[in-house]
C-alpha positions in Angstrom: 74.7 93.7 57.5 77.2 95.3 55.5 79.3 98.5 55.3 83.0 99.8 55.8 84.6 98.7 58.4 85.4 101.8 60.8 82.8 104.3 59.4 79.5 105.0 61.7 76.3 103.5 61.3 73.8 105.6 59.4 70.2 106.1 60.7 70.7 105.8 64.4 68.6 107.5 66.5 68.6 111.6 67.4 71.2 111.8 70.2 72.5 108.1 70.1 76.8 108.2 69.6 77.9 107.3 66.5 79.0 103.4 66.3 83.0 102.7 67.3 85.1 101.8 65.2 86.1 98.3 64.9 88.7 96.1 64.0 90.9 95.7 61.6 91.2 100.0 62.6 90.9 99.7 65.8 93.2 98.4 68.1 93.1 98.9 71.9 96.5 97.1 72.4 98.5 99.7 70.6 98.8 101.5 73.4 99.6 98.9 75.9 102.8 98.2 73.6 105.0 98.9 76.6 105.7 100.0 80.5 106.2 103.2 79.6 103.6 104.1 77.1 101.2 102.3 79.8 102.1 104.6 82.4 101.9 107.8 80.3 97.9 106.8 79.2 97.2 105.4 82.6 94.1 108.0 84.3 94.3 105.8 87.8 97.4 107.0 89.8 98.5 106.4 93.0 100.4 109.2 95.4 102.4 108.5 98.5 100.1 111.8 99.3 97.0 109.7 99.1 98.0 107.3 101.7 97.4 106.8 105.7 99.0 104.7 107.7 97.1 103.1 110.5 100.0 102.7 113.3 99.4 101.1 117.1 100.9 102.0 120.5 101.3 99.8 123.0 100.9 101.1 126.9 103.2 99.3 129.3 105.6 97.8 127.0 109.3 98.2 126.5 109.5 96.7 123.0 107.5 96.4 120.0 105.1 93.4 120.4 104.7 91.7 116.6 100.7 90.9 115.6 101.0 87.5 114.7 98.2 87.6 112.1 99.8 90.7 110.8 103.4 89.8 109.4 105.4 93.4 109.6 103.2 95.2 111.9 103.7 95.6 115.7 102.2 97.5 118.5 104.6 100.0 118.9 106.0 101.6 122.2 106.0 105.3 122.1 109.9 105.9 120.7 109.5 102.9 117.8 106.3 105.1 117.0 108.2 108.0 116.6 110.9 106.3 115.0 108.7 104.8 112.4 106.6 107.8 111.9 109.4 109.4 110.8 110.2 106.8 108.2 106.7 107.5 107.0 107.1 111.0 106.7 110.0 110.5 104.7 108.5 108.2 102.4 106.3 110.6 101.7 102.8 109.4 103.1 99.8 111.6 103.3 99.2 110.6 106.9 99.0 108.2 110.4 95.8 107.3 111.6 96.5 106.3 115.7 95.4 103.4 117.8 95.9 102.7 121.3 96.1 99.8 123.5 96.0 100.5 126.9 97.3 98.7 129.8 94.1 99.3 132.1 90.2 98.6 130.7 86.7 99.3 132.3 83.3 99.4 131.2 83.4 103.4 130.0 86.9 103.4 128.5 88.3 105.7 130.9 91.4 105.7 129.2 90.3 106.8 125.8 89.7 110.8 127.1 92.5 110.7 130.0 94.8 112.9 129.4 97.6 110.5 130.3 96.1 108.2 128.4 98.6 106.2 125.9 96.9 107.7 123.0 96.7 111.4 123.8 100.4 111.2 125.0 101.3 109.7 121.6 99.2 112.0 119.8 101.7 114.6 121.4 105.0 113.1 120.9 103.4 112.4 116.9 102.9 116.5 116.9 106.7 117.1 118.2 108.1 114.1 115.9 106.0 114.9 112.7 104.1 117.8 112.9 103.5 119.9 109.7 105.0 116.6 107.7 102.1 114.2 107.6 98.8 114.8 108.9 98.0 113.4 112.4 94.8 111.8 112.5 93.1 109.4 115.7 90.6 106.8 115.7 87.2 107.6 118.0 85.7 104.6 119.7 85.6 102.8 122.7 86.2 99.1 121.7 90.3 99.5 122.5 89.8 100.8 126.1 86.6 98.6 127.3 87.0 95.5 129.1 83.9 94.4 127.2 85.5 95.1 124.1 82.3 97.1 122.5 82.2 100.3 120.8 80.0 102.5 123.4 78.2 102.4 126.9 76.3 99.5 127.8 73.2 99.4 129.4 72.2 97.1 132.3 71.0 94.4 130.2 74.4 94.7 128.2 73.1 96.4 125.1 75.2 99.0 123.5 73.4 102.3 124.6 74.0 104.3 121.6 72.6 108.1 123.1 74.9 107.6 126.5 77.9 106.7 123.9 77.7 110.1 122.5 78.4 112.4 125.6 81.7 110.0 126.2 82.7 110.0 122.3 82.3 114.0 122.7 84.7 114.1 126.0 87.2 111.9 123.5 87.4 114.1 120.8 87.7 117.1 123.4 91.0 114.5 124.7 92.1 114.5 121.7 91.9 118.1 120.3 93.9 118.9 123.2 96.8 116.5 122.3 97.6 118.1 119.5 95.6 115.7 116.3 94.6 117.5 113.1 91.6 114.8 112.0 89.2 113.0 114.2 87.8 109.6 112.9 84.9 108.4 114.4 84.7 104.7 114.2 82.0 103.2 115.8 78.6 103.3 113.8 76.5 105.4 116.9 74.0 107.6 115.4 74.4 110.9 115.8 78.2 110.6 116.8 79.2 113.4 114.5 76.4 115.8 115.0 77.9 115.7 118.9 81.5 115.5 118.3 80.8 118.4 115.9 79.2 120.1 118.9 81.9 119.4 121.5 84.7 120.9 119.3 82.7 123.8 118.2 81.9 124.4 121.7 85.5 124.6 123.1 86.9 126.5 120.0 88.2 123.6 117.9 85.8 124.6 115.2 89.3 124.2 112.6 89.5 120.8 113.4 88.1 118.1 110.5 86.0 115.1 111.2 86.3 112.1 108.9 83.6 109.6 109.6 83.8 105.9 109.6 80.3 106.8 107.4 79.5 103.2 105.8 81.1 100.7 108.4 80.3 97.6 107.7 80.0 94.2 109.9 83.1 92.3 108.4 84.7 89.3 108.9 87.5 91.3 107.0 88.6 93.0 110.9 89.5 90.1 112.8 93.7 90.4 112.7 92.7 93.8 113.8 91.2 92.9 116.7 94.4 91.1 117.9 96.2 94.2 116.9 94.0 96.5 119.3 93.0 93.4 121.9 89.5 94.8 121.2 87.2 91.6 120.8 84.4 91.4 122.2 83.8 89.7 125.3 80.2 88.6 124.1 77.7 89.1 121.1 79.3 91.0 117.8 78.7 94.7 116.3 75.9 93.7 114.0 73.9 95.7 116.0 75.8 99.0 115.1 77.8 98.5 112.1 76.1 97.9 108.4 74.9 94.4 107.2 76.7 93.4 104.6 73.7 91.8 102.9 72.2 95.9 102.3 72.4 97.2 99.3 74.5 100.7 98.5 71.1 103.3 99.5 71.6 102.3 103.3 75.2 103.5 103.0 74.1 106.5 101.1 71.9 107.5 103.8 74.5 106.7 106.3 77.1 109.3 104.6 74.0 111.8 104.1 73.5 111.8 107.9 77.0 112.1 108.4 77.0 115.0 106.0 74.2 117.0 107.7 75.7 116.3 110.9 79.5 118.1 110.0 81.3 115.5 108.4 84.4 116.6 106.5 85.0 113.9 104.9 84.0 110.1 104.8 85.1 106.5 104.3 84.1 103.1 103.5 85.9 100.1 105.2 86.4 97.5 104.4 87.7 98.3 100.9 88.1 95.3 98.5 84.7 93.8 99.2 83.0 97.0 99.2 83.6 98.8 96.0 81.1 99.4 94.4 79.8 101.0 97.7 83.1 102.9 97.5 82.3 104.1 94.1 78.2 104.5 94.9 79.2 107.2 97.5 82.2 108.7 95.1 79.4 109.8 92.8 77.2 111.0 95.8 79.0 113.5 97.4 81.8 116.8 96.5 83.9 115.3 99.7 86.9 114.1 100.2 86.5 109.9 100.4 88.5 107.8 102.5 88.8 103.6 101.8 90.2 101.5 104.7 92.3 98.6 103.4 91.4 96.4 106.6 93.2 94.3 108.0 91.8 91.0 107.0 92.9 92.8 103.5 96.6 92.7 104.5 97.0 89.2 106.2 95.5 87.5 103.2 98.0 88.8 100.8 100.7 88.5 103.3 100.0 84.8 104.0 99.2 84.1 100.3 103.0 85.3 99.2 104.2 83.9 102.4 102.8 80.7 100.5 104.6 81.5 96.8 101.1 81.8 96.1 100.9 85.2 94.3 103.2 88.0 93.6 103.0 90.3 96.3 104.7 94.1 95.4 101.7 93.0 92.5 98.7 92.5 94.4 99.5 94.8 97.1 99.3 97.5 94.2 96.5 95.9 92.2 94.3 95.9 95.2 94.7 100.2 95.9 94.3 101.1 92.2 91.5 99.4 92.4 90.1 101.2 95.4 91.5 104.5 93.7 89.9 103.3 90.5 86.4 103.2 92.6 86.6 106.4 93.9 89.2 106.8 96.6 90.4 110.1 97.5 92.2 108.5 100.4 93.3 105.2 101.1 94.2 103.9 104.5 96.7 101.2 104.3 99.2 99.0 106.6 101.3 98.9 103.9 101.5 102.7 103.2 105.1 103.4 104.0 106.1 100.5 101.9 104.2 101.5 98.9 104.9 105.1 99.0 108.7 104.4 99.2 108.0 101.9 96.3 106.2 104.7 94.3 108.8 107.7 95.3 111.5 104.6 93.3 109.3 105.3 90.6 109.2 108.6 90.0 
């Protein structure tokens, strides 16, 4: 086949694009020539605004108490969470995302809805602290504040009974209107959980306040530093009965974020993040809401034990791995190392 290198192909079809231009003409790598004329063509940008930081309290203890498979992240005592909050509202994050640890456990998570509970009493000193700078946002579930360590009720055979879950996962969100947080995040894969936390809000007046639903949850390997982090294990069996399969394809966690959608969702997310994009990008296309990614944190302790190792470069990867989440679709991206990046990216300009 002949013909001048650079002009279009005659005779293609009604409708088909003209051929590209090739080499010697073109040449993708002029505009790479450079850091500056990479960032000024670059359409994938991150903003401290785009980030959430997922932050622990601690009940009961007087210091911060390091997560060993978590370099840099602690479960905080109420004044270091203000204290660091504050740093993350001055690097400019988007938001915190809270998770409590509390000193007492039953089977029905009494402390979850208490209204001394460590989380609704952080929630309040968050509102006083950083109120109107970041937006204060609490995790929904059950797993942190049962001594079975599973996300709802159980029934007496020890199944998780998802439709007695509901009523307590409304009295939560009810907890922690109250407080003072500005987005709920259900977490833990019941059906029907935002059709009834939708409900309970409306009911009492809250009907300003957003839900962001944990809408394709996946069973991951990905969450067990986190499980340290919140001492939420379970004490038998796993969540594969509640959260997605892994081994689905991307129409169950369409259908997951449709229900979600009918129900009142606000907004939703996908979590993990890195192992899941192209269900991140799958439900990006899907829907005209705001989408959330949760960089998890089996995520984090990889790339923190790698570079611990001189294995990779870390500032790199850390920032490789949320373009690419943004790059799939992420409106949001919740990420232990938000402050970090967002001071990092503020550096920039």
């Amino acid at each position: 086949m002949t013909g001048t290198p650079g002009r279009a192909t005659a005779g293609l079809p009604a409708g088909r694009p003209a051929a590209q231009p090739g080499f010697p003409l073109a040449r993708p790598r002029r505009l790479r020539r450079g850091a500056p004329l990479r960032r000024l063509v670059a359409d994938v940008r991150l903003h401290p605004a785009d980030l959430v930081l997922p932050m622990f309290v601690r009940e009961g203890v007087t210091d911060p108490v390091p997560i060993s498979s978590m370099p840099g992240v602690v479960q905080h005592t109420r004044s270091t969470l203000r204290k660091a909050a504050a740093e993350a509202a001055a690097a400019g994050v988007g938001g915190i995302i809270l998770f409590g640890v509390p000193e007492h456990k039953d089977s029905r998570g009494s402390a979850a809805d208490d209204p001394a509970g460590i989380v609704q009493l952080a929630l309040a000193d968050l509102a006083s602290e950083v109120g109107g700078d970041v937006v204060i946002m609490a995790d929904l579930c059950l797993d942190e504040y049962t001594d079975h360590g599973h996300c709802g009720l159980l029934t007496p055979a020890g199944d998780v009974d998802n439709d007695a879950t509901l009523g307590r996962y409304a009295q939560i969100a009810l907890a922690q209107a109250a407080a003072g947080v500005e987005v709920i995040a259900p977490s833990g894969m019941m059906d029907g959980q935002v059709a009834a936390i939708r409900a309970a809000l409306d009911g009492a007046g809250h009907t300003e306040l957003p839900v962001l639903a944990y809408s394709a949850k996946y069973a991951s390997a990905f969450y067990g530093p986190f499980r340290e982090a919140a001492l939420c294990a379970p004490q038998f069996g796993d969540r594969a009965g509640y959260q997605q399969d892994p081994a689905r394809s991307v129409g169950e966690a369409l259908r997951e974020v449709a229900l979600d959608l009918a129900e009142g969702a606000d907004a939703v997310m996908v979590k993990p993040a890195l192992a899941y994009l192209d269900i991140l990008r799958a439900v990006a296309d899907s829907v005209d809401v705001p989408v959330a990614a949760y960089q998890v944190s089996g995520e984090y302790a990889m790339v923190e034990a790698a570079a611990a190792n001189g294995w990779l470069d870390r500032d790199r990867i850390i920032l490789e791995t949320l373009t690419a989440a943004r790059r799939a679709g992420a409106d949001i991206i919740l990420t232990y190392w938000a402050a970090e990046v967002a001071d990092l990216l503020r550096s920039r300009g």
